[in-house]
C-alpha positions as CSV (number, residue, x, y, z in Angstrom):
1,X,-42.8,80.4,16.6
2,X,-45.1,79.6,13.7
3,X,-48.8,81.2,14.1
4,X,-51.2,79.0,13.7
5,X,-52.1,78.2,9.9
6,X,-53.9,74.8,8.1
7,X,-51.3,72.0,7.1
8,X,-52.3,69.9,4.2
9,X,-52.8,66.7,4.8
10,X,-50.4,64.4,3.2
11,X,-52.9,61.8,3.5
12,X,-55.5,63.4,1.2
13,X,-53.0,63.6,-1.7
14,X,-53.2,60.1,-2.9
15,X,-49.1,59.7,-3.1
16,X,-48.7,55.9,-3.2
17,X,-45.1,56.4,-4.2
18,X,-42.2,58.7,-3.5
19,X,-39.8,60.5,-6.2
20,X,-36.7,60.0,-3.9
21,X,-34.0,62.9,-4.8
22,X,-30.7,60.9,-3.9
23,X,-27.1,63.4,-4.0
24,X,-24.9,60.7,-3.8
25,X,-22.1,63.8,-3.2
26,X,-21.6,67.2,-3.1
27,X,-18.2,66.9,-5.0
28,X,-18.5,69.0,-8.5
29,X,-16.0,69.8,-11.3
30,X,-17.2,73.0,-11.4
31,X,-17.9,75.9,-9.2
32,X,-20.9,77.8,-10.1
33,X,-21.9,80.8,-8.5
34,X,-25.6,80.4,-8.2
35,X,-25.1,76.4,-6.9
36,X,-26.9,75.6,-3.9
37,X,-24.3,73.0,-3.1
38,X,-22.5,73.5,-0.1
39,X,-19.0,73.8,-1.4
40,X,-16.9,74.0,1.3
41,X,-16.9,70.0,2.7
42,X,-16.7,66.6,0.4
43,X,-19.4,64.5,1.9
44,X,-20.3,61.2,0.1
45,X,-23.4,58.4,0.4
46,X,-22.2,54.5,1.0
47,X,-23.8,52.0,-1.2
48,X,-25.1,50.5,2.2
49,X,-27.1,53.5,2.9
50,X,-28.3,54.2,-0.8
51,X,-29.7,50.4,-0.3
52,X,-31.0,51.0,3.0
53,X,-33.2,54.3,1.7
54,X,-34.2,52.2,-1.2
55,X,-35.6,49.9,1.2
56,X,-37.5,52.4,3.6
57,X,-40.2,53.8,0.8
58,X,-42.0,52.8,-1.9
59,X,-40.3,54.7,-4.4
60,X,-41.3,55.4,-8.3
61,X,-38.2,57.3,-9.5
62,X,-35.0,58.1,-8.3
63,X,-32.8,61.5,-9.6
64,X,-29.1,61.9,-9.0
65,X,-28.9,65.3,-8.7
66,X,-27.5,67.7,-5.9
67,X,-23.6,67.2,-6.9
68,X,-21.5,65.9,-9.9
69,X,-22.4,62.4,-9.0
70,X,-19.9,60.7,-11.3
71,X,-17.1,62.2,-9.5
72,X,-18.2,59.4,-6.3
73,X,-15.2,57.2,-6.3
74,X,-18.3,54.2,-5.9
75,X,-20.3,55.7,-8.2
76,X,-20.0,53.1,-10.6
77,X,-21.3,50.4,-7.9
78,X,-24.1,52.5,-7.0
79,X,-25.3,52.6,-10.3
80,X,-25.4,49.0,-10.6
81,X,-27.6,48.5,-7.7
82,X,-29.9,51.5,-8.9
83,X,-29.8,50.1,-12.2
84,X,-31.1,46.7,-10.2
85,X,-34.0,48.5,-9.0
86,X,-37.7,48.5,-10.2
87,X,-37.5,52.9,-10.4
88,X,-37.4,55.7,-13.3
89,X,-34.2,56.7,-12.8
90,X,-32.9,59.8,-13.9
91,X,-29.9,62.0,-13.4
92,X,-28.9,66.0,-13.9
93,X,-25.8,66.3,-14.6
94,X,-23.2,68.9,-16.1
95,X,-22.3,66.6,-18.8
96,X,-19.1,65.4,-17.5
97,X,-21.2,62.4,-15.4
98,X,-22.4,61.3,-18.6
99,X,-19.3,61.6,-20.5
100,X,-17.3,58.8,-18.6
101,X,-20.3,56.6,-18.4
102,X,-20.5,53.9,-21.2
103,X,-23.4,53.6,-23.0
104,X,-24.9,50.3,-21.3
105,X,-25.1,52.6,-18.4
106,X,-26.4,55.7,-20.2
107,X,-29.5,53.7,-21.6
108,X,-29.9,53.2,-17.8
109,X,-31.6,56.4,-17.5
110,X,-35.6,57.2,-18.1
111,X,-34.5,60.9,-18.5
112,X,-30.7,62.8,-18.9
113,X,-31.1,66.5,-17.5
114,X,-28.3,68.3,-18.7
115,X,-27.5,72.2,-16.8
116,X,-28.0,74.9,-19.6
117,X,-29.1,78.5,-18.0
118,X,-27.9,80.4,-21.7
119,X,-28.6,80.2,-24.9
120,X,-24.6,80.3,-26.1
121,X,-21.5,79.1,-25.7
122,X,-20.0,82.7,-24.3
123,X,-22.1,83.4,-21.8
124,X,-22.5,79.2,-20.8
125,X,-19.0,78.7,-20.3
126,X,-18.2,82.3,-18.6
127,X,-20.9,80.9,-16.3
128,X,-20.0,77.6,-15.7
129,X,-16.9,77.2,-17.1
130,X,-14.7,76.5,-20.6
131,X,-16.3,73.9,-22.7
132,X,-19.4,73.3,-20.7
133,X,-21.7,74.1,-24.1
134,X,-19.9,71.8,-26.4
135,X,-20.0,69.2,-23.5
136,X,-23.6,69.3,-22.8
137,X,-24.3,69.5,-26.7
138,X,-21.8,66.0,-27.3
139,X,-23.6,64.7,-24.6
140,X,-26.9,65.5,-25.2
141,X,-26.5,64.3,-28.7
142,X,-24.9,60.8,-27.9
143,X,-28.5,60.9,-25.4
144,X,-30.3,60.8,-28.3
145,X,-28.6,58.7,-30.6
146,X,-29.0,56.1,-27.7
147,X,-32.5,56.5,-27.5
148,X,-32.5,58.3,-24.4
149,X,-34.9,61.2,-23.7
150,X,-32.7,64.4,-22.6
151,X,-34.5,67.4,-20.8
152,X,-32.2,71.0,-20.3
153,X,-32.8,72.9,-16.9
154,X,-32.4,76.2,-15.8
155,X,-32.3,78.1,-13.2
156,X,-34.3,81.4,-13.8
157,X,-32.5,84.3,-12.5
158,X,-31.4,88.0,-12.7
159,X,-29.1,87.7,-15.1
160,X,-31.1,85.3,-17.5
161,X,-34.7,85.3,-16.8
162,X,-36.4,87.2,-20.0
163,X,-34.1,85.2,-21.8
164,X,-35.2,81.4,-21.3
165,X,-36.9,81.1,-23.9
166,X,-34.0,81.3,-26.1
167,X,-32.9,78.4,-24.1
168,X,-35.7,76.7,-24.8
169,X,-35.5,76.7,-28.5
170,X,-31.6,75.2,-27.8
171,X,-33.1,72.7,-26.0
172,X,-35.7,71.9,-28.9
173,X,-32.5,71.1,-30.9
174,X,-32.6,67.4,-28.6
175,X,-36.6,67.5,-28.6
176,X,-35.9,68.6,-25.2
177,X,-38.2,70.3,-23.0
178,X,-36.5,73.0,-20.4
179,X,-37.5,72.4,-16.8
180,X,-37.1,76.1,-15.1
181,X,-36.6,76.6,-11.0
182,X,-36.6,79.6,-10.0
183,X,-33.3,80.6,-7.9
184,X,-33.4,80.5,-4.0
185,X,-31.2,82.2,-2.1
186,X,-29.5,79.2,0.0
187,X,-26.1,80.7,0.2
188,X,-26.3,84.4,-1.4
189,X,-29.5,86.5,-2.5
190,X,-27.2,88.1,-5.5
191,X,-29.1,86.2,-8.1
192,X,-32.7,86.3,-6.9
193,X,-35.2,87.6,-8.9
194,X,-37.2,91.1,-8.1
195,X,-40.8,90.6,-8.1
196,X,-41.3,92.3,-11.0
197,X,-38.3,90.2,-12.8
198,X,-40.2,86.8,-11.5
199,X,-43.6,87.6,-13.2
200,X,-41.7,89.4,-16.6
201,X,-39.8,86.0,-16.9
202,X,-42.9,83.8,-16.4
203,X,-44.7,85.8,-19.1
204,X,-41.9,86.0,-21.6
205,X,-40.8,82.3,-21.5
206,X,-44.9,81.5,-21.8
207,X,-45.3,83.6,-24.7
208,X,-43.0,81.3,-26.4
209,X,-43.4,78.1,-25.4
210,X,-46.0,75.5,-24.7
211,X,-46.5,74.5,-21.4
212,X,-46.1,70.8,-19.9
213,X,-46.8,71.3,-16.6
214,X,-46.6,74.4,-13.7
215,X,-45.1,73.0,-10.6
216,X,-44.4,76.8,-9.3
217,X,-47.1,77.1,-7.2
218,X,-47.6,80.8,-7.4
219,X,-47.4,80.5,-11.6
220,X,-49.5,77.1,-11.3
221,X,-52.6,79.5,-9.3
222,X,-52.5,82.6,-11.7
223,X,-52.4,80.2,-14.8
224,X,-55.4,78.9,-13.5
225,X,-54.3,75.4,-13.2
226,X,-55.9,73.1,-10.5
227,X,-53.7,71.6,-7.4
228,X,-50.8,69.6,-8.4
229,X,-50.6,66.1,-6.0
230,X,-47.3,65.3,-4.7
231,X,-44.4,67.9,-4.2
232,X,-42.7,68.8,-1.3
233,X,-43.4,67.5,2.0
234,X,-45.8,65.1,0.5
235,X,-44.8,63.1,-2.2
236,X,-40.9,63.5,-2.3
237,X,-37.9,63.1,0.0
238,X,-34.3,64.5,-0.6
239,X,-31.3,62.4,1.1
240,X,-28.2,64.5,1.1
241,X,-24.6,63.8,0.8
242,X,-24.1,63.8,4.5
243,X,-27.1,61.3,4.9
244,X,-29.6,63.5,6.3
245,X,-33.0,63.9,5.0
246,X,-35.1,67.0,4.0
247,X,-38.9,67.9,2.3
248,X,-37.3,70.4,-0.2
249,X,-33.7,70.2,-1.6
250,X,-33.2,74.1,-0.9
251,X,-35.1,73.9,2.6
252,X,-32.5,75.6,5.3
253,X,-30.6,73.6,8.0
254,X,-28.7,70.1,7.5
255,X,-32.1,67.8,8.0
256,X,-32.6,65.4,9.8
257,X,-30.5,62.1,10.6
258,X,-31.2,59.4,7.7
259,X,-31.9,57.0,10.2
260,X,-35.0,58.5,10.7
261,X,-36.2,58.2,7.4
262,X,-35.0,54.4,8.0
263,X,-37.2,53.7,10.7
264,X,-40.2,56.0,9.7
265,X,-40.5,55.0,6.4
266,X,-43.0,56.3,4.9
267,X,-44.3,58.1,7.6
268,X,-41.4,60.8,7.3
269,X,-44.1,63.3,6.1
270,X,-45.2,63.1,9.2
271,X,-42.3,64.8,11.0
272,X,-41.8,68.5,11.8
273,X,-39.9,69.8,8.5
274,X,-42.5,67.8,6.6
275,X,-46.0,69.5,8.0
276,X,-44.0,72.9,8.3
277,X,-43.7,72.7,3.9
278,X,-47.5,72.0,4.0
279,X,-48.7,75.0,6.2
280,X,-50.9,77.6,4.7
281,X,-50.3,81.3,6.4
282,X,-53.0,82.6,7.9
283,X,-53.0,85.4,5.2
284,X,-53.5,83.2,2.7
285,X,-56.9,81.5,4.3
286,X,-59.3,83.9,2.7
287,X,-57.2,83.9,-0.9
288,X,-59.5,82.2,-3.7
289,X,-55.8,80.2,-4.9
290,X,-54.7,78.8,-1.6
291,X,-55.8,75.0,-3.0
292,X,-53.7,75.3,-5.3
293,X,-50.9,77.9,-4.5
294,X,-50.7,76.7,-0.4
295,X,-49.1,80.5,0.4
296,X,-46.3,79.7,-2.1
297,X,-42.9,78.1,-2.4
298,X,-42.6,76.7,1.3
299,X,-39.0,76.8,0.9
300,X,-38.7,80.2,-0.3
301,X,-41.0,81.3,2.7
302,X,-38.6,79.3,4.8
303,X,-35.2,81.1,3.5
304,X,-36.5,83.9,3.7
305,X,-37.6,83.5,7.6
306,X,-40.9,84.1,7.2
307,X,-42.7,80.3,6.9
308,X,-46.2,82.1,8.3
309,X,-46.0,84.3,5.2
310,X,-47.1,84.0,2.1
311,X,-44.6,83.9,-0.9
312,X,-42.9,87.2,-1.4
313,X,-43.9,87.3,-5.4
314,X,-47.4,86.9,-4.4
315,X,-49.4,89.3,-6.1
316,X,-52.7,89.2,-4.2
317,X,-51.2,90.1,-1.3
318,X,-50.1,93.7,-3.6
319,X,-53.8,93.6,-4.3
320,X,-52.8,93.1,-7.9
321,X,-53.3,89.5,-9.9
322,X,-50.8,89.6,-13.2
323,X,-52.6,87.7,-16.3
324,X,-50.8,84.5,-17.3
325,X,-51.6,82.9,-20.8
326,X,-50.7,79.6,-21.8
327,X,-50.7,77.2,-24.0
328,X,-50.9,73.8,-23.1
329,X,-48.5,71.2,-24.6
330,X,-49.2,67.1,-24.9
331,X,-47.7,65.9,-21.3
332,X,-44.4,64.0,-21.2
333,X,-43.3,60.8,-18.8
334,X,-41.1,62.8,-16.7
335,X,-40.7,61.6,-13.3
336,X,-39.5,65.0,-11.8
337,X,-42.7,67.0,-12.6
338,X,-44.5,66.5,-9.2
339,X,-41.1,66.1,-7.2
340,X,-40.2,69.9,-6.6
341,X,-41.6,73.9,-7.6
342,X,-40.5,73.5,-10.7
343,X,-41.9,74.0,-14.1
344,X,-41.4,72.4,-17.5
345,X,-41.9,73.9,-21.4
346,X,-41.2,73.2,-24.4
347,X,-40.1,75.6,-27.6
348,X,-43.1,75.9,-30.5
């Protein structure tokens, strides 16, 4: 049972448009660790039901993300129609989706994410496998010659996070800003961060880079940054590989059927898991950030059962407030930066 808290009101935010997070499958070449992925079942979108979502919302961008997406036997037909479609488009990929893809198809894209969480080819490839770095470098570099902008992420972690700023400078190698999330526990906790290893990596990776924007809300309130419109359970929507549709990709449970996105349309953000990503804890009513920190990552607080809470790396709630400076770089068209808690630098 939820106590009582304040829900945001999605209709105050001003989203006219929704950046639509479409996992076409759950299928990968690769088996990392720290995935969120559910690994254990193949499931797979039909091009009728990637039309039918489409349909449903007023949508301003579209990523392909979740699985290896290439390896849908329809992929290729599914790209057509998305191709067809008047979005941003965008993909992440390990590199092997955009390594079988011609390069009609990979101008497609407004924006290639490639999956870099190391700054060499050792520690990549023990990570994520043998000749992931010189496949994401290829790749990244055919990107470019093409004309198409590439951005690296990362998932910030135990075992990388004073070190992504060393990441970022590879990714400066591609003019590439690094868009960081910060690792939820959706299937093991052995990668999660300490609250002292969160702040340590924010600070580190700010000291050497410029910042594009802070979608972290936590980060985004101590920086001193205003509230950030759009996000979870207001100005996104995730469909999953076994068409059913959540607020926040990492938010536990299988969601909700997809036909219930079909015939709510846009008013899916009115529906439970939607209001319960826009609650404020009551602890966090008297905090001077809650505008623009909302008690935290929702679906952090969610993982970790405790939705009425605020975010375990708060600091206020310590009673201590860690200083964050930045350095503000010129913005960039990405169409991800309001979609999820995520934040996006770039080397100096």
């Amino acid at each position: 049972m939820i106590a009582a808290t304040t829900v945001r009101n999605a209709a105050q935010t001003e989203v006219k448009e929704f950046a639509l997070g479409l996992a076409l499958t759950n299928e990968c070449n690769l088996a990392c660790s720290f995935c969120y992925r559910d690994p254990d079942r193949i499931d797979r979108l039909t091009l009728d039901q990637v039309r039918a979502v489409m349909e449903s919302l007023p949508i301003r961008s579209v990523n392909l993300g979740t699985g290896e997406n290439g390896m849908h036997p329809d992929f290729q037909r599914i790209l057509t129609f998305l191709k067809s479609q008047p979005v941003k488009l965008t993909i992440t990929s390990n590199g092997h989706t955009i390594a079988i893809l011609d390069d009609e198809d990979v101008r497609a894209f407004h924006d290639v994410e490639f999956s870099l969480d190391y700054p060499n080819k050792a520690e990549q490839d023990a990570q994520r496998g043998v000749g992931n770095w010189d496949l994401i470098h290829d790749q990244a570099a055919r990107c470019r010659r093409l004309g198409v902008p590439v951005t690296i992420t990362a998932v910030m972690m135990k075992a990388n996070y004073s070190r992504l700023a060393e990441v970022a400078r590879v990714a400066k190698r591609f003019d590439a800003p690094l868009r960081v999330n910060v690792y939820q526990a959706v299937r093991t906790d052995a990668f999660a961060l300490s609250y002292e290893e969160y702040w340590q990596g924010f600070r580190r990776l700010f000291a050497a880079t410029d910042v594009i924007v802070i979608g972290e809300p936590l980060v985004r309130a101590l920086a001193g940054l205003p509230p950030l419109l759009g996000g979870c359970g207001v100005g996104t929507v995730r469909v999953t590989p076994r068409a059913t549709t959540q607020a926040c990709v990492y938010w536990p449970g299988t969601g909700e059927p997809l036909s219930k996105l079909l015939d709510a349309g846009e008013k899916i953000v009115n529906t439970p898991a939607f209001v319960a990503t826009r609650m404020l804890p009551p602890a966090c009513e008297p905090c001077e950030f809650r505008e623009t920190c909302h008690g935290g990552c929702a679906g952090r607080r969610k993982l970790h059962g405790a939705l009425d809470q605020p975010d375990i790396y708060c600091p206020i709630i310590r009673g201590e407030r860690p200083r964050l400076d930045i350095k503000m770089a010129a913005t960039r068209d990405l169409p991800k930066i309001g979609s999820a808690c995520t934040t996006v630098v770039i080397a100096r």
